[in-house]
N, C-alpha and C positions, 0 to 999 in steps of 0.2 A: 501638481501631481507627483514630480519627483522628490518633492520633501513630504510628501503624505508618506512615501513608497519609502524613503529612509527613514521616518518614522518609525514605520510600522517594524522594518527591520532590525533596525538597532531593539525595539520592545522585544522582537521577538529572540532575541541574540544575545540581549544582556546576561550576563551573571550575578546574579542577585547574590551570590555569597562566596564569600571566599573558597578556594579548595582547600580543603584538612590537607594533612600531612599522608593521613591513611590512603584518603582520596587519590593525591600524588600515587603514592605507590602502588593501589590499582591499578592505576593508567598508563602509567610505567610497566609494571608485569604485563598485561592484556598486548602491548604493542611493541614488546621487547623483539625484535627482528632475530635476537640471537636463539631465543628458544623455538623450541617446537612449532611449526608452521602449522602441523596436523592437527595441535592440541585442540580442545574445544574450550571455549571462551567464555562463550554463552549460550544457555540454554532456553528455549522454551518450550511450549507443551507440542505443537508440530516440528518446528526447528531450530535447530542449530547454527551458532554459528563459530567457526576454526578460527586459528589468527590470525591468516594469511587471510581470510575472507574480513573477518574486522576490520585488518589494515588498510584496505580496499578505502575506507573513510580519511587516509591519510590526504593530506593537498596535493591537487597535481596527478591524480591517481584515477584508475577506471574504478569506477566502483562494480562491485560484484552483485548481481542480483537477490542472492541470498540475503543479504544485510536487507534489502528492503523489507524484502517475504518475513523474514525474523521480526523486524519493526512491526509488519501486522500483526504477526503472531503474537507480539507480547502486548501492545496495545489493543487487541482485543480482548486479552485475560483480563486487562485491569477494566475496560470496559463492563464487561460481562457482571464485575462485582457491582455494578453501580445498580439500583431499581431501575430506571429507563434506559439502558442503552441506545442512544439516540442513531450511530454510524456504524455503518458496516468499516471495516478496512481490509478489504482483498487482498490476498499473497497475487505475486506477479504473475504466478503462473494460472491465474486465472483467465486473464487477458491473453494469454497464450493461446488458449482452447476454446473461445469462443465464436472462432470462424464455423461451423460445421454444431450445427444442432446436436445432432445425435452425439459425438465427440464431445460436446460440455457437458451435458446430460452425465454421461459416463462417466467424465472426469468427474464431473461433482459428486456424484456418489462413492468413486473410488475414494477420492481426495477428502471426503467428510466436510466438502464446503459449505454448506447449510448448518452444518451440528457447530464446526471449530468456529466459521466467521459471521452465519448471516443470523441475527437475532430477531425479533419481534418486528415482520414487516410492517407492520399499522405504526412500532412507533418509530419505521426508522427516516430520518432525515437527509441522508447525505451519505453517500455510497462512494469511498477512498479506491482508487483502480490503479497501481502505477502501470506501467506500459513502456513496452523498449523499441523504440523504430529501429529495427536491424541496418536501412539505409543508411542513417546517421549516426548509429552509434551514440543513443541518444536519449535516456528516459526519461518522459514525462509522465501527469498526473490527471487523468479523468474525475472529476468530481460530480454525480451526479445527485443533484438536489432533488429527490422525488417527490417532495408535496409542493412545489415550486416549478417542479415538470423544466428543469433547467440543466444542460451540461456545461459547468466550466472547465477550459483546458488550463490547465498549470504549467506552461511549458514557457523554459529560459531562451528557448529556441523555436520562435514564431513559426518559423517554418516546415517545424517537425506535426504541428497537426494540422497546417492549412496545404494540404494536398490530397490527392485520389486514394492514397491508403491509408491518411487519418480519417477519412470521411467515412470511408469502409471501414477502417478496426472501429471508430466511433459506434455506427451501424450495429455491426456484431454485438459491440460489446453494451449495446442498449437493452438489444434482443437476449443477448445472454444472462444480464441481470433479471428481465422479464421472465423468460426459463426460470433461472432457478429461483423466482417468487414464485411458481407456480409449485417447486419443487418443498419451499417455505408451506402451503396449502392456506395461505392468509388469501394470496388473489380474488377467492371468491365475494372476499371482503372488500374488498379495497379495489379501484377503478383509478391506476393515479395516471392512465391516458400512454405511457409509453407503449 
């Protein structure tokens, strides 16, 4: 089990190619401490992200929730181009708002989370959720498999979703995926039991 697990990781981590010299120097500029903290870095079609919020990725570091939200956001653009978009990937702050019915509802309309993240419910497979347990300080990843009718938790830290408020944000945030299918108008179609 643990050499499948460093397997799997080192495949996922490799560098398949050298960095250019160009390369260098992007990465250099993006994480230069001496410049503009405020600057913006990068962009995508909901958010941004500053460089003080980038750097957030450096080792040893809290990371900033933003860099997550941004990773869906852009990973759902390149998605979106493909014919089947198979996955949703939720910004964090969706997970945020899914205690209270009414409160997601609203957010997602405010938020445009049906138009920016949730695509073709009949074809989607696998629903990306990160999530922040305020207790520990502590982000993990809900995966919910919908024609599989399965949630995986992705957490480095056992402990942060085997207790009374994973159980509950899990809960919530089943129902709140459920919502906003409803909100998709496919549901009527589709019966995947959650």
């Amino acid at each position: 089990m643990i050499i499948s697990l460093i397997l799997l990781f080192s495949s996922i981590f490799e560098v398949s190619k050298p960095t250019s010299p160009e390369d260098w120097k992007l990465i250099q500029y993006v994480f230069d401490s001496s410049l503009n903290g405020s600057e913006i870095v990068v962009q995508c079609k909901n958010y941004y992200l500053t460089r003080v919020e980038l750097c957030s990725l450096r080792p040893q570091t809290w990371l900033d929730d933003n860099v997550l939200s941004t990773m869906s956001d852009a990973v759902t653009l390149v998605k979106k181009k493909m014919k089947y978009p198979l996955n949703w990937y939720l910004p964090i702050s969706f997970a945020e708002n899914t205690d209270d019915p009414r409160k997601c509802i609203s957010f997602a309309e405010k938020h445009r989370i049906k138009e920016n993240y949730m695509l073709d419910l009949l074809c989607c497979e696998k629903v990306f959720v990160p999530v922040f347990d305020e207790e520990r300080s502590h982000f993990f990843l809900y995966v919910l498999q919908l024609k599989k009718k399965v949630v995986e938790i992705w957490d480095s830290f056992a402990a942060s979703s085997q207790s009374d408020w994973g159980d509950r944000r899990l809960h919530n945030l089943v129902n709140g995926c459920v919502r906003m299918s409803y909100l998709v108008t496919l549901v009527n179609h589709c019966s995947n039991g959650l």
